[in-house]
PyMOL Python script that loads the backbone (N, CA, C, O; Angstrom):
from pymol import cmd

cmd.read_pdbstr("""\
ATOM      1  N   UNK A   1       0.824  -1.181   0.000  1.00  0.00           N
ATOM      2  CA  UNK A   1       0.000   0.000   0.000  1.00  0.00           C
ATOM      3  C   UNK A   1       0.871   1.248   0.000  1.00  0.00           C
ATOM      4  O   UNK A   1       0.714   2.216  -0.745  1.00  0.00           O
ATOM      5  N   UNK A   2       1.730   1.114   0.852  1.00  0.00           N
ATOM      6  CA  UNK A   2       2.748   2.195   0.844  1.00  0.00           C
ATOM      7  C   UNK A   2       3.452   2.537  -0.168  1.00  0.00           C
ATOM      8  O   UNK A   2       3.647   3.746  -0.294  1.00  0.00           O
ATOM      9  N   UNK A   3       4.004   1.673  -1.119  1.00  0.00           N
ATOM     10  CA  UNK A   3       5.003   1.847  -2.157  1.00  0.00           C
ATOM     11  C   UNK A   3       3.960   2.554  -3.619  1.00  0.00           C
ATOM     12  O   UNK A   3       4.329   3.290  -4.535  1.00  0.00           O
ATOM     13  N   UNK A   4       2.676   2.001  -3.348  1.00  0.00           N
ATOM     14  CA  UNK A   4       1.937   2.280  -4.267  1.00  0.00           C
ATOM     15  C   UNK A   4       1.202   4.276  -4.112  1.00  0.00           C
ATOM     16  O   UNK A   4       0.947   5.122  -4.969  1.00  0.00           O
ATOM     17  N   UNK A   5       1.106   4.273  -2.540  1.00  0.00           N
ATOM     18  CA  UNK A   5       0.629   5.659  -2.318  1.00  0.00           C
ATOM     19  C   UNK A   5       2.712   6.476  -3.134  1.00  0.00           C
ATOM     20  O   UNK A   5       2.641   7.513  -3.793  1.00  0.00           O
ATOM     21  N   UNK A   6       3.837   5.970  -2.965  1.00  0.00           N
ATOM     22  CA  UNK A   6       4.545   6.351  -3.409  1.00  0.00           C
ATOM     23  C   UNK A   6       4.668   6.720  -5.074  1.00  0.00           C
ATOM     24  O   UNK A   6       5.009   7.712  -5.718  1.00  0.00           O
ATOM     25  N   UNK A   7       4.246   5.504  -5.354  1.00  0.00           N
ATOM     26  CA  UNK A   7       4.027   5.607  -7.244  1.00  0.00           C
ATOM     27  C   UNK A   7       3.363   6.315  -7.754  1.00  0.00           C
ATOM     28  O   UNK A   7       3.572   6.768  -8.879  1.00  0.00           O
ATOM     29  N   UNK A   8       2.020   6.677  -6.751  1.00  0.00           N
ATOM     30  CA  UNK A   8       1.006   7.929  -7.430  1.00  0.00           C
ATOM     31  C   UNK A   8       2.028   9.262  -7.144  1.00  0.00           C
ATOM     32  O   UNK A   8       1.990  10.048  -8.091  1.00  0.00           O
ATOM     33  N   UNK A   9       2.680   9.564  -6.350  1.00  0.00           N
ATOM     34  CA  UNK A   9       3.343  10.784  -5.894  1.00  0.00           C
ATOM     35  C   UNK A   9       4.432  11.099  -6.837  1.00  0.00           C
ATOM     36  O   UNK A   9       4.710  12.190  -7.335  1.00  0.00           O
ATOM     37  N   UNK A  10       5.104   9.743  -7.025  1.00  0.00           N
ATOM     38  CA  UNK A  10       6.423  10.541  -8.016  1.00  0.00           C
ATOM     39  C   UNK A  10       6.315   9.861  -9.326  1.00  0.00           C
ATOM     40  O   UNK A  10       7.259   9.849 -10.116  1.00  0.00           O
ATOM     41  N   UNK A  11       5.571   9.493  -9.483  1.00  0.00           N
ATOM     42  CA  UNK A  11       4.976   9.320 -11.125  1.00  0.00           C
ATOM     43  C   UNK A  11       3.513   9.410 -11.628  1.00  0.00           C
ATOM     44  O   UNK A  11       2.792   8.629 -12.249  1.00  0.00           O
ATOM     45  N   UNK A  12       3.340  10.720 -11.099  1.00  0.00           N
ATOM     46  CA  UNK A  12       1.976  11.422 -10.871  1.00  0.00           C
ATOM     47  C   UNK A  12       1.240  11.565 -12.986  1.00  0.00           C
ATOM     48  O   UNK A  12       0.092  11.525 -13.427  1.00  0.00           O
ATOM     49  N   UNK A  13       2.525  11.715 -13.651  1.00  0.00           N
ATOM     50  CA  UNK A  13       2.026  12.272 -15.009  1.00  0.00           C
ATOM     51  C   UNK A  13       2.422  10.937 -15.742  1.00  0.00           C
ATOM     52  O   UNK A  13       2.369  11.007 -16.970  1.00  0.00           O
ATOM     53  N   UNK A  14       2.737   9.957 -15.301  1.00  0.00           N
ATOM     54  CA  UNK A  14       2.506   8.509 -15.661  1.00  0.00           C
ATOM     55  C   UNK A  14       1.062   8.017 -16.474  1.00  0.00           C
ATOM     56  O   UNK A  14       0.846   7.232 -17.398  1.00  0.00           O
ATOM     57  N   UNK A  15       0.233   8.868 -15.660  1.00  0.00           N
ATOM     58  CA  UNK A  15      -1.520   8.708 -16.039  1.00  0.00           C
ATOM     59  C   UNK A  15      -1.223   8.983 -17.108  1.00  0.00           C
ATOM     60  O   UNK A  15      -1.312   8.107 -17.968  1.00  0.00           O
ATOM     61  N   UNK A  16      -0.615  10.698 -17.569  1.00  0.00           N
ATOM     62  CA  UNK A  16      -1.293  10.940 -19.087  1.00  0.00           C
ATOM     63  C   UNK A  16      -0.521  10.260 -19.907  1.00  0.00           C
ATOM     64  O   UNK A  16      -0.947  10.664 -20.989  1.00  0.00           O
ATOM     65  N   UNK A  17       0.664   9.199 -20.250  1.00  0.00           N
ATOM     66  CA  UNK A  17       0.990   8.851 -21.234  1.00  0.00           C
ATOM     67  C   UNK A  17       0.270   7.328 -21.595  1.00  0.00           C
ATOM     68  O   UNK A  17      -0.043   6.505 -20.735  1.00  0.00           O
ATOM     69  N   UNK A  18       0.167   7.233 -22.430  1.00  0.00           N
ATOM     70  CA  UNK A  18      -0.435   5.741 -22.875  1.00  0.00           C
ATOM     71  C   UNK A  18       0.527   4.574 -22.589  1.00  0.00           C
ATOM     72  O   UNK A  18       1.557   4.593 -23.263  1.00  0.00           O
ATOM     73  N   UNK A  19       0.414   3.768 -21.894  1.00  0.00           N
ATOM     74  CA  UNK A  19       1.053   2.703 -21.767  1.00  0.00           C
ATOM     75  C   UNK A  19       1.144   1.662 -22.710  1.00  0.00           C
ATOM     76  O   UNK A  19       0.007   1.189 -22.719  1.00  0.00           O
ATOM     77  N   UNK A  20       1.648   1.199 -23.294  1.00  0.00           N
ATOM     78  CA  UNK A  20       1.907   0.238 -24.835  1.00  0.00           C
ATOM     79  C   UNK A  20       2.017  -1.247 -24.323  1.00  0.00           C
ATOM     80  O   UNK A  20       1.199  -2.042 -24.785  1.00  0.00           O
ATOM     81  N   UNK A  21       3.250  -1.848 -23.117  1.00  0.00           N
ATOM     82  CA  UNK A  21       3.797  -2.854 -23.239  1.00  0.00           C
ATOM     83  C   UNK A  21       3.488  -2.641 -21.272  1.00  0.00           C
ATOM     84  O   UNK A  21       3.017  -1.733 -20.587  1.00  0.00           O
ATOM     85  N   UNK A  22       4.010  -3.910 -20.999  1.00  0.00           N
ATOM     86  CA  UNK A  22       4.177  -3.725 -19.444  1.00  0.00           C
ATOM     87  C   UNK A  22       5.296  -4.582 -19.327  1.00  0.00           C
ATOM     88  O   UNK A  22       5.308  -5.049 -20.466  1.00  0.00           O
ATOM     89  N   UNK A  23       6.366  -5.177 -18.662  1.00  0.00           N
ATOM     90  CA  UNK A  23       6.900  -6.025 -17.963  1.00  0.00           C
ATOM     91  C   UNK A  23       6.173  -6.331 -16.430  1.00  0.00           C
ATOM     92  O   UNK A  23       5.579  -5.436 -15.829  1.00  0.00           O
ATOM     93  N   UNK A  24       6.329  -7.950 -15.801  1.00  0.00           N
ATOM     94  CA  UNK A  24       5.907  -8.305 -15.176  1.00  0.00           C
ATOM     95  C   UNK A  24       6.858  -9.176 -14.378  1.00  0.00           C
ATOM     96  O   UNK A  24       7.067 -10.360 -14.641  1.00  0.00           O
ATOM     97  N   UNK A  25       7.258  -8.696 -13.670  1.00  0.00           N
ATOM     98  CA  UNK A  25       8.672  -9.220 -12.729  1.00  0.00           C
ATOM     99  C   UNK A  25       8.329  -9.677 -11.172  1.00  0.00           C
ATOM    100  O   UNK A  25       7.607  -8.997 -10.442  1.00  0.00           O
ATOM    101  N   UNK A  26       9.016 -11.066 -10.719  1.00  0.00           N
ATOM    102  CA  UNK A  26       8.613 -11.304  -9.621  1.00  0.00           C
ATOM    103  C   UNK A  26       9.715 -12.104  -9.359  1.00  0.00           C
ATOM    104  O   UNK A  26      10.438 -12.539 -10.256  1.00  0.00           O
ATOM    105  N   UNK A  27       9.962 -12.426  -7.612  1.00  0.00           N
ATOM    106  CA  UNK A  27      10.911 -12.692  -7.268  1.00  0.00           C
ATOM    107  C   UNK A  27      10.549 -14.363  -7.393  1.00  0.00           C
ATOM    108  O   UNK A  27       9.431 -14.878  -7.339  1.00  0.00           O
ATOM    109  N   UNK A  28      11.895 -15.044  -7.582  1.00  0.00           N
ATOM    110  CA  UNK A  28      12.078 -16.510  -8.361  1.00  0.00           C
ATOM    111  C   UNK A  28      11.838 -17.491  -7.226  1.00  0.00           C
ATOM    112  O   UNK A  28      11.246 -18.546  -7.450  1.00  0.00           O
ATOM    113  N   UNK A  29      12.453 -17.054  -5.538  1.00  0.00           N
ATOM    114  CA  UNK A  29      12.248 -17.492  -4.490  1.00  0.00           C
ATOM    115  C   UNK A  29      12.423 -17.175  -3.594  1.00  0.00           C
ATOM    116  O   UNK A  29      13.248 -16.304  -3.321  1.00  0.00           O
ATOM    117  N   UNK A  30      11.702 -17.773  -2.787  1.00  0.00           N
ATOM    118  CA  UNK A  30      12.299 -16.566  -1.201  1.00  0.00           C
ATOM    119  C   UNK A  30      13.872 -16.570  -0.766  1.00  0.00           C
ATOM    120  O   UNK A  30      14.296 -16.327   0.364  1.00  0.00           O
ATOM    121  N   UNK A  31      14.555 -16.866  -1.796  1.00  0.00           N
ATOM    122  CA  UNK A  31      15.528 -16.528  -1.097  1.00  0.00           C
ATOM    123  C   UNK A  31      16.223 -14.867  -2.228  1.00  0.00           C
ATOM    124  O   UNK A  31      17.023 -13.948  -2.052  1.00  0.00           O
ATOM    125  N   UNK A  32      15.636 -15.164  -2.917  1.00  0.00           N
ATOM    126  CA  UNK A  32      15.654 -13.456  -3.835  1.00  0.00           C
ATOM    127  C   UNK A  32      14.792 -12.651  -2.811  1.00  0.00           C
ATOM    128  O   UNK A  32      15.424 -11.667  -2.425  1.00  0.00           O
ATOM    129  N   UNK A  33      13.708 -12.738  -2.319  1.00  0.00           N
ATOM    130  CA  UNK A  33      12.984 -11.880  -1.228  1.00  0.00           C
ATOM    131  C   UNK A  33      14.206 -11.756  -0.032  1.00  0.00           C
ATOM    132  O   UNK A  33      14.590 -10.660   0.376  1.00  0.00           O
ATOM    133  N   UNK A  34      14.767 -13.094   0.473  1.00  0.00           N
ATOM    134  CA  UNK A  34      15.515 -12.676   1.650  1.00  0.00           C
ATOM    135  C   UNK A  34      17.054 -11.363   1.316  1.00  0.00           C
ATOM    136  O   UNK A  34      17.587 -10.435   1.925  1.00  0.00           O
ATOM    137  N   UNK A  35      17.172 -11.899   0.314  1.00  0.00           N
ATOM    138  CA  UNK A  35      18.318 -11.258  -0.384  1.00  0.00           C
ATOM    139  C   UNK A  35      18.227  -9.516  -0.574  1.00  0.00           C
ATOM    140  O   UNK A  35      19.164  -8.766  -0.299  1.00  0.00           O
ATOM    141  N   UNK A  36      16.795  -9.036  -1.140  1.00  0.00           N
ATOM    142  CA  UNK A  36      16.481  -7.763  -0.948  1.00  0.00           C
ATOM    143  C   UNK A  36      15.978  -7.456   0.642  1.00  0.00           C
ATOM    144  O   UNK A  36      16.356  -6.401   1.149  1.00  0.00           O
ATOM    145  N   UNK A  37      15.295  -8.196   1.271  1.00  0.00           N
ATOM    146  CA  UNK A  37      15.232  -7.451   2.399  1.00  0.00           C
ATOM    147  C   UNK A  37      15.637  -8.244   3.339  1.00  0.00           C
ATOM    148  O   UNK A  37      14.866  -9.156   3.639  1.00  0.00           O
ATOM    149  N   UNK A  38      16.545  -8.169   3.850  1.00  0.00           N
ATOM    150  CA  UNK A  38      17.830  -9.025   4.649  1.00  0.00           C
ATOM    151  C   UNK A  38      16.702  -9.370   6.030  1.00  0.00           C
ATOM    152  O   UNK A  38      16.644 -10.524   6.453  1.00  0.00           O
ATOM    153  N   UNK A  39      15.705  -8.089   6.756  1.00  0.00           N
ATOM    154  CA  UNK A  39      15.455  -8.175   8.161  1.00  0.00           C
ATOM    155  C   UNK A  39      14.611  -9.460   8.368  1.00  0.00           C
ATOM    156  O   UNK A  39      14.347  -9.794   9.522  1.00  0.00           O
ATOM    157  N   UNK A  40      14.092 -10.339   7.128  1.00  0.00           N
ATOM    158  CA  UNK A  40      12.879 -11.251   6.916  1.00  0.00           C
ATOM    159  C   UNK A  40      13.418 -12.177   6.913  1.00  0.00           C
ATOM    160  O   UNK A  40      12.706 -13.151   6.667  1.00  0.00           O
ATOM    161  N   UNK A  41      14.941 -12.474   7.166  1.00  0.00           N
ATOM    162  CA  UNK A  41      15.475 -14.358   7.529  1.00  0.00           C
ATOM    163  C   UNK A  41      15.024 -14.481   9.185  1.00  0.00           C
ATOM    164  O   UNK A  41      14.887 -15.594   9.694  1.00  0.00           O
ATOM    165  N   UNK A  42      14.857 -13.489   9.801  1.00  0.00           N
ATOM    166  CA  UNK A  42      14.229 -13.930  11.262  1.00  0.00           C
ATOM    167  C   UNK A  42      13.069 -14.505  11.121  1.00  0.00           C
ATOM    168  O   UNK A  42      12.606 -14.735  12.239  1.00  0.00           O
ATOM    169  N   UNK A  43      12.118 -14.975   9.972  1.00  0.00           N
ATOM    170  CA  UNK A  43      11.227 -15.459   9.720  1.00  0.00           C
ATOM    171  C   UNK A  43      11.099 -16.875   9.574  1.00  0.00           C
ATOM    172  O   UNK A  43      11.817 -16.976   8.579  1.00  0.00           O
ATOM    173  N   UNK A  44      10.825 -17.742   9.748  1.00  0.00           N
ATOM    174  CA  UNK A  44      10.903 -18.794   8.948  1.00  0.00           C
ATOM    175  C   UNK A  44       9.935 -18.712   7.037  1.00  0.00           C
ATOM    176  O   UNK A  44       9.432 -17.656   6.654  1.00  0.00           O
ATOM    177  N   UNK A  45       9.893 -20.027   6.162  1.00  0.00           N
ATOM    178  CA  UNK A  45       9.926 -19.313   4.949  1.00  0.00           C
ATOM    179  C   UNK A  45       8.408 -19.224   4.639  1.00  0.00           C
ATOM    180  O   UNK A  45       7.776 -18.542   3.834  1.00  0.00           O
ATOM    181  N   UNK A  46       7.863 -20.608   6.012  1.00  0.00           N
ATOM    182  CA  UNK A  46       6.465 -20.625   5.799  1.00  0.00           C
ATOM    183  C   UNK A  46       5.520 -19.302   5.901  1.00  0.00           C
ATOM    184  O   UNK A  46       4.555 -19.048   5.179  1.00  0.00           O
ATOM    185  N   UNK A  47       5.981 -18.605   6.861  1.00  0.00           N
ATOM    186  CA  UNK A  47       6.064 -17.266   7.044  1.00  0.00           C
ATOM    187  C   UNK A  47       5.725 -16.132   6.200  1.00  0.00           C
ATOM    188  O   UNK A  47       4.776 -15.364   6.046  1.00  0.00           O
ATOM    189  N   UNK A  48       7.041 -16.366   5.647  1.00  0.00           N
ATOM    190  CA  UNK A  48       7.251 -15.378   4.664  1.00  0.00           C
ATOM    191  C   UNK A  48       6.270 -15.201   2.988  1.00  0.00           C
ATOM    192  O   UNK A  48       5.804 -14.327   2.256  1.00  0.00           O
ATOM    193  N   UNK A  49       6.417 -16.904   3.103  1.00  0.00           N
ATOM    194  CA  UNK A  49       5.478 -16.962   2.216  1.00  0.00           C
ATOM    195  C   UNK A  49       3.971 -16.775   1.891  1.00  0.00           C
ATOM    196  O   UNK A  49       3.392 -16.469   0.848  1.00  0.00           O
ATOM    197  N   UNK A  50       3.516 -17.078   3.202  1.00  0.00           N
ATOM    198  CA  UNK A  50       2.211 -16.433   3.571  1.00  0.00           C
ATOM    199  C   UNK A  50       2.118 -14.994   3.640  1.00  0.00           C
ATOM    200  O   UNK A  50       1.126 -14.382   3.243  1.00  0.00           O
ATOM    201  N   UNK A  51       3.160 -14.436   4.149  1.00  0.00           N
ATOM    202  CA  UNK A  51       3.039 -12.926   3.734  1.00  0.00           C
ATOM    203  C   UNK A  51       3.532 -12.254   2.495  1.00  0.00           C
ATOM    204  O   UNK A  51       3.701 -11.048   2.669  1.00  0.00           O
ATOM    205  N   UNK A  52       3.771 -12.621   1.470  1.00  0.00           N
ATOM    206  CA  UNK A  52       3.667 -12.725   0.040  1.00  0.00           C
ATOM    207  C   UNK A  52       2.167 -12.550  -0.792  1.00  0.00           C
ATOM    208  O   UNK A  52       1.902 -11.748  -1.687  1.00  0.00           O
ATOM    209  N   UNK A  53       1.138 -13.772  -0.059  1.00  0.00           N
ATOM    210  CA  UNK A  53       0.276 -14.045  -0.277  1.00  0.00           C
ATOM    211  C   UNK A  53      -0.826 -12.779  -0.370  1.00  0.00           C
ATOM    212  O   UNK A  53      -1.714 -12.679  -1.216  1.00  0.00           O
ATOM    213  N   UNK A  54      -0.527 -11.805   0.760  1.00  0.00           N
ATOM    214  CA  UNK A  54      -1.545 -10.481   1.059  1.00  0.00           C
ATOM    215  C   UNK A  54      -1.567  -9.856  -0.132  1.00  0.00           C
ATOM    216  O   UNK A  54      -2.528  -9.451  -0.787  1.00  0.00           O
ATOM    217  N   UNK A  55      -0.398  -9.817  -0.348  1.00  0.00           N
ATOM    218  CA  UNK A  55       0.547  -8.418  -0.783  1.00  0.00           C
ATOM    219  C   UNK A  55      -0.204  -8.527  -2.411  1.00  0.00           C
ATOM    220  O   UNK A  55      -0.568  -9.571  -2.952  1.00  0.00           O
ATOM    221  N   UNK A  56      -0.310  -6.997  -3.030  1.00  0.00           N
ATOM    222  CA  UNK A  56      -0.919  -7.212  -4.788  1.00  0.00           C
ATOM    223  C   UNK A  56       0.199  -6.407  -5.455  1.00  0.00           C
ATOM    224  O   UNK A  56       0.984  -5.595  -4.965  1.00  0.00           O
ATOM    225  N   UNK A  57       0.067  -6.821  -6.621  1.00  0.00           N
ATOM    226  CA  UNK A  57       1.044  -6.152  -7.411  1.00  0.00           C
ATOM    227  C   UNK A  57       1.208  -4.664  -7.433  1.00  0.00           C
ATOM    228  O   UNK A  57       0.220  -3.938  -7.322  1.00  0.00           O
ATOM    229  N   UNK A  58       2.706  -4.066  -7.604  1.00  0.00           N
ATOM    230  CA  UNK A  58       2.672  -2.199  -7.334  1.00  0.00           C
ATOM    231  C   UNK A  58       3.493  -2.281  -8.733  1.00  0.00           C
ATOM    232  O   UNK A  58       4.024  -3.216  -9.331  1.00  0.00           O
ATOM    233  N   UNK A  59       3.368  -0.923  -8.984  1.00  0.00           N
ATOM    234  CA  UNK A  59       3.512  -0.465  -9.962  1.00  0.00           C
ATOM    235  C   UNK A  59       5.471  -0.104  -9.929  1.00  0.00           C
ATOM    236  O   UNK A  59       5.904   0.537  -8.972  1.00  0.00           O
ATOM    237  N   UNK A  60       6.356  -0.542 -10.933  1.00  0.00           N
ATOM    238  CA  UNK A  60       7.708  -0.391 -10.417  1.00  0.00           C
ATOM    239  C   UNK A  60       8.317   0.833 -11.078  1.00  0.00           C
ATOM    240  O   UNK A  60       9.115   1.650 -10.617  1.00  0.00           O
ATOM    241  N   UNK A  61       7.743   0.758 -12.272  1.00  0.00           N
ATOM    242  CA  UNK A  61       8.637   2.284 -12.896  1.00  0.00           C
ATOM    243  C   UNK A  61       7.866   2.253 -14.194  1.00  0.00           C
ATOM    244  O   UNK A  61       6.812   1.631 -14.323  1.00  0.00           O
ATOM    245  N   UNK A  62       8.753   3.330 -15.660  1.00  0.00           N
ATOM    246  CA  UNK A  62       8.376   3.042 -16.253  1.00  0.00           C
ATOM    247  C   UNK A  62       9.367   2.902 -17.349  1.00  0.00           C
ATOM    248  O   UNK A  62      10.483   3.362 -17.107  1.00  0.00           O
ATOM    249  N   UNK A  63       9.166   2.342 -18.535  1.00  0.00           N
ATOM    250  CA  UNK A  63      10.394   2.537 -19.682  1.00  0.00           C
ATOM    251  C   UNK A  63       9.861   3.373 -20.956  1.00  0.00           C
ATOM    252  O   UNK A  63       8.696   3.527 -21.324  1.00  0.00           O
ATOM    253  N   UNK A  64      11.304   3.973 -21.641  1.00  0.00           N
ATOM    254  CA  UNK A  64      10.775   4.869 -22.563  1.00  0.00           C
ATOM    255  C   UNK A  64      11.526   4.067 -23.626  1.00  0.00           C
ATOM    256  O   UNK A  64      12.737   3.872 -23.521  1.00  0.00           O
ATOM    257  N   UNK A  65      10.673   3.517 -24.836  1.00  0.00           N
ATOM    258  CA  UNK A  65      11.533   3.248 -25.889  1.00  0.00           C
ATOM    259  C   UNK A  65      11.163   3.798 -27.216  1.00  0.00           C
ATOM    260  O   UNK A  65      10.133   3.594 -27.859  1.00  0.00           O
ATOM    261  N   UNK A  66      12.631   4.850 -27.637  1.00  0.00           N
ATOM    262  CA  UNK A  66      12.794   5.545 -28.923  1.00  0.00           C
ATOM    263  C   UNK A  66      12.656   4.553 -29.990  1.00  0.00           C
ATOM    264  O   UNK A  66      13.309   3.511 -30.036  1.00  0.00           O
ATOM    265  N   UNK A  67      11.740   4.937 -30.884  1.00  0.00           N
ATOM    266  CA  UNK A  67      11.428   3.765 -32.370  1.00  0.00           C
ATOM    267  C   UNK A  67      11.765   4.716 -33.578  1.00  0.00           C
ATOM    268  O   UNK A  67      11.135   4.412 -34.590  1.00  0.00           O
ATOM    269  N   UNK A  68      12.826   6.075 -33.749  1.00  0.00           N
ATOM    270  CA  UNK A  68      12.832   6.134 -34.339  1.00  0.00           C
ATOM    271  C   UNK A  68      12.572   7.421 -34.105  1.00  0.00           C
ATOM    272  O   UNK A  68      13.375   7.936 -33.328  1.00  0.00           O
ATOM    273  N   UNK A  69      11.448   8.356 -34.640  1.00  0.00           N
ATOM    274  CA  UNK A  69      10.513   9.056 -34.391  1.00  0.00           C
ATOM    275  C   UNK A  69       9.613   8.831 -33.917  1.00  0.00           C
ATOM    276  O   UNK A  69       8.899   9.808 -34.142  1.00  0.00           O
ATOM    277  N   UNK A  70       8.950   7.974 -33.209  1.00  0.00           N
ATOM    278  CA  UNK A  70       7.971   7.127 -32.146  1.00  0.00           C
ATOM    279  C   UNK A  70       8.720   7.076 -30.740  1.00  0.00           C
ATOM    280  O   UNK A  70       9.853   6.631 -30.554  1.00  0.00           O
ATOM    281  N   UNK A  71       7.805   7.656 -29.726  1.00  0.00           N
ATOM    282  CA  UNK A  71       7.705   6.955 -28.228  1.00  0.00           C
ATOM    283  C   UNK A  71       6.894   6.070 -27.763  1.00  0.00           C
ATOM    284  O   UNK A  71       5.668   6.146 -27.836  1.00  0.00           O
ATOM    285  N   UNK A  72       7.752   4.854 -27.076  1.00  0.00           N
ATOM    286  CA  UNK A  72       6.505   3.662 -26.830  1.00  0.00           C
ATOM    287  C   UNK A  72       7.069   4.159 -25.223  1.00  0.00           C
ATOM    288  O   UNK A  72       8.214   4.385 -24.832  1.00  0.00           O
ATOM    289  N   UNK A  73       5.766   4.216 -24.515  1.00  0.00           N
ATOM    290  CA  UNK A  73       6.143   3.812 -23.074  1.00  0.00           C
ATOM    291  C   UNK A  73       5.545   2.765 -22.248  1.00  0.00           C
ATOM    292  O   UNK A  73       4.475   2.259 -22.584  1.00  0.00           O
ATOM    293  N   UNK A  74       6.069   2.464 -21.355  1.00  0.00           N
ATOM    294  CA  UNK A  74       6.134   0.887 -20.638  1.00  0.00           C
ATOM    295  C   UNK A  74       6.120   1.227 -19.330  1.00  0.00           C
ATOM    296  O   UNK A  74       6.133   2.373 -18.882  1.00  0.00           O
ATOM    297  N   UNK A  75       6.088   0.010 -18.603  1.00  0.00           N
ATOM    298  CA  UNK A  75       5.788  -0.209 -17.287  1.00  0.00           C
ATOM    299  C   UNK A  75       6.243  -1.374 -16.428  1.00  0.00           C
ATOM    300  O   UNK A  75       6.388  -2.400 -17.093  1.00  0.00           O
ATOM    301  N   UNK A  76       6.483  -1.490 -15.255  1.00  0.00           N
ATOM    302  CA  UNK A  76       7.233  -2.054 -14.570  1.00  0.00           C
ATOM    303  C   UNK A  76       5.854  -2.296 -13.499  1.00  0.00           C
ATOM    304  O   UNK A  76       5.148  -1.516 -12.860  1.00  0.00           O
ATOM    305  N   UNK A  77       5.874  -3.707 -13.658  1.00  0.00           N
ATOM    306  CA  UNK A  77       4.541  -4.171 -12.800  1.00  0.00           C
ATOM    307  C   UNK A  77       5.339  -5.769 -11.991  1.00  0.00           C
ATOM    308  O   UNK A  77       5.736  -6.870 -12.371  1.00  0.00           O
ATOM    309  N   UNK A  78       5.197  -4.806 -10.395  1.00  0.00           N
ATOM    310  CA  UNK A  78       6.418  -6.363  -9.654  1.00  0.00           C
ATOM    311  C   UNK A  78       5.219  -6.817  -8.893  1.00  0.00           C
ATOM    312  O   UNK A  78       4.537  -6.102  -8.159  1.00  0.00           O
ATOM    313  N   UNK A  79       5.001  -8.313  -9.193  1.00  0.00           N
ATOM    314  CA  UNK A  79       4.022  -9.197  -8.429  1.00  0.00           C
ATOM    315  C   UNK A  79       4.612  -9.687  -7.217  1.00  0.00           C
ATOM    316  O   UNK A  79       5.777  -9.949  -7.513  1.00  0.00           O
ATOM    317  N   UNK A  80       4.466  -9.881  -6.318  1.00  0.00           N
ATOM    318  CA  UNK A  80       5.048  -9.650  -5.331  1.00  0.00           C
ATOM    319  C   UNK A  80       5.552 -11.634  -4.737  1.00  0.00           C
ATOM    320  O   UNK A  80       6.350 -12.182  -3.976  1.00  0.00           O
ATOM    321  N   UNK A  81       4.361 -12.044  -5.787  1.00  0.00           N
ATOM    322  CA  UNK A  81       4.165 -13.511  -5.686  1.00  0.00           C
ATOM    323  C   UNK A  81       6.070 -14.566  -6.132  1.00  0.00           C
ATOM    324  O   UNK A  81       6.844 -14.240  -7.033  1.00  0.00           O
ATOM    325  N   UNK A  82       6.193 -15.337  -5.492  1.00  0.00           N
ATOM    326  CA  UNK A  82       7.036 -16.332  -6.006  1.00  0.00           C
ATOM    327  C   UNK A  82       6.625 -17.365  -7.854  1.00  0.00           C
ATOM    328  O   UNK A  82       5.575 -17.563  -8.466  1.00  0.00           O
ATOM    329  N   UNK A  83       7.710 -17.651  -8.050  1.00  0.00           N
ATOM    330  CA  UNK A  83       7.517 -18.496  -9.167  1.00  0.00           C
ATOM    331  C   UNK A  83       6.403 -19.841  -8.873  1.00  0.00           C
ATOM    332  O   UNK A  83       5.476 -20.228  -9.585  1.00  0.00           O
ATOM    333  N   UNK A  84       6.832 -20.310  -7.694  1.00  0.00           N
ATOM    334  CA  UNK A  84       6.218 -21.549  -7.093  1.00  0.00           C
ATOM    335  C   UNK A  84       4.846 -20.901  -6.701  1.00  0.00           C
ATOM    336  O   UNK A  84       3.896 -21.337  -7.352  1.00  0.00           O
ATOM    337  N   UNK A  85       4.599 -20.080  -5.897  1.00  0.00           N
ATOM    338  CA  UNK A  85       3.160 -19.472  -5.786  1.00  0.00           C
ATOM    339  C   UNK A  85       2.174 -19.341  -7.111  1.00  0.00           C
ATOM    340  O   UNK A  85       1.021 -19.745  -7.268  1.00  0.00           O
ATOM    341  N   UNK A  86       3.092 -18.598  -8.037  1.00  0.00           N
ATOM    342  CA  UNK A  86       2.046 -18.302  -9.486  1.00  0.00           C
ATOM    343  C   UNK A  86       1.395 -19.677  -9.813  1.00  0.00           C
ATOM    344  O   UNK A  86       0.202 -19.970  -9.884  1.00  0.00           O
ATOM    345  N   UNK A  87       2.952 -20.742 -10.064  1.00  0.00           N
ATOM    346  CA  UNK A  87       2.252 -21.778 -10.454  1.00  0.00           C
ATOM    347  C   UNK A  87       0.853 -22.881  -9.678  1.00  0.00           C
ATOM    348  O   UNK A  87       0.178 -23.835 -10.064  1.00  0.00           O
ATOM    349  N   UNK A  88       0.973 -22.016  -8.359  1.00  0.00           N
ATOM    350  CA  UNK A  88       0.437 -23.285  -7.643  1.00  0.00           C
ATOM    351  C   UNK A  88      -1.182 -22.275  -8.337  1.00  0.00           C
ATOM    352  O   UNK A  88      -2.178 -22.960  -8.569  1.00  0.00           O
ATOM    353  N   UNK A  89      -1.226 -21.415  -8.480  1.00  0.00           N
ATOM    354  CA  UNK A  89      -2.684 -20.880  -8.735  1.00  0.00           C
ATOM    355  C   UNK A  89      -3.693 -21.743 -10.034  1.00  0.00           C
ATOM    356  O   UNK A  89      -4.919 -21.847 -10.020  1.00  0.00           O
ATOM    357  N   UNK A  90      -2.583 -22.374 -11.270  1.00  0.00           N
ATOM    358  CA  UNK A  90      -2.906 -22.591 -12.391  1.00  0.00           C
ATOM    359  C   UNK A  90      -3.325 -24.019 -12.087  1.00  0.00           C
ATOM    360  O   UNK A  90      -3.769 -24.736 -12.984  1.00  0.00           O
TER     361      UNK A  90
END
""", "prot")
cmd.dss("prot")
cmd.show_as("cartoon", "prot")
cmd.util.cbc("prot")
cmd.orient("prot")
């Protein structure tokens, strides 16, 4: 919730451009989660993984790609979910 009240604030004019493409990036396993936020090995993983589970996708940035005389812009969308989580949904 927090990172997202952040994304409206400093990519406020994000709205007016048209978004074309998105990327969709998520961490491979909890140990890529432990790796970015070091304080969450006091956890065990069952843990961690359940608190994965709350969490919804935030918005990460955006990309600008020159075609020439064309701007495509893009987006950075991080699911917060594991590889093993996505799959267990399907």
């Amino acid at each position: 919730m927090f990172t997202d009240l952040l994304s409206l604030i400093f990519n406020k004019n994000l709205s007016k451009r048209k978004i074309e493409f998105a990327f969709i990036v998520h961490p491979r396993g909890t140990d890529d989660i432990f790796r970015k936020y070091k304080f969450l090995k006091i956890f065990p993983k069952k843990i961690v993984n359940g608190i994965l589970m709350i969490f919804w996708p935030t918005y990460g940035g955006s990309i600008k790609i020159n075609e020439g005389d064309k701007i495509r812009w893009g987006a950075i969308i991080i699911n917060p979910l594991t590889g093993k989580q996505i799959l267990s949904f399907i």
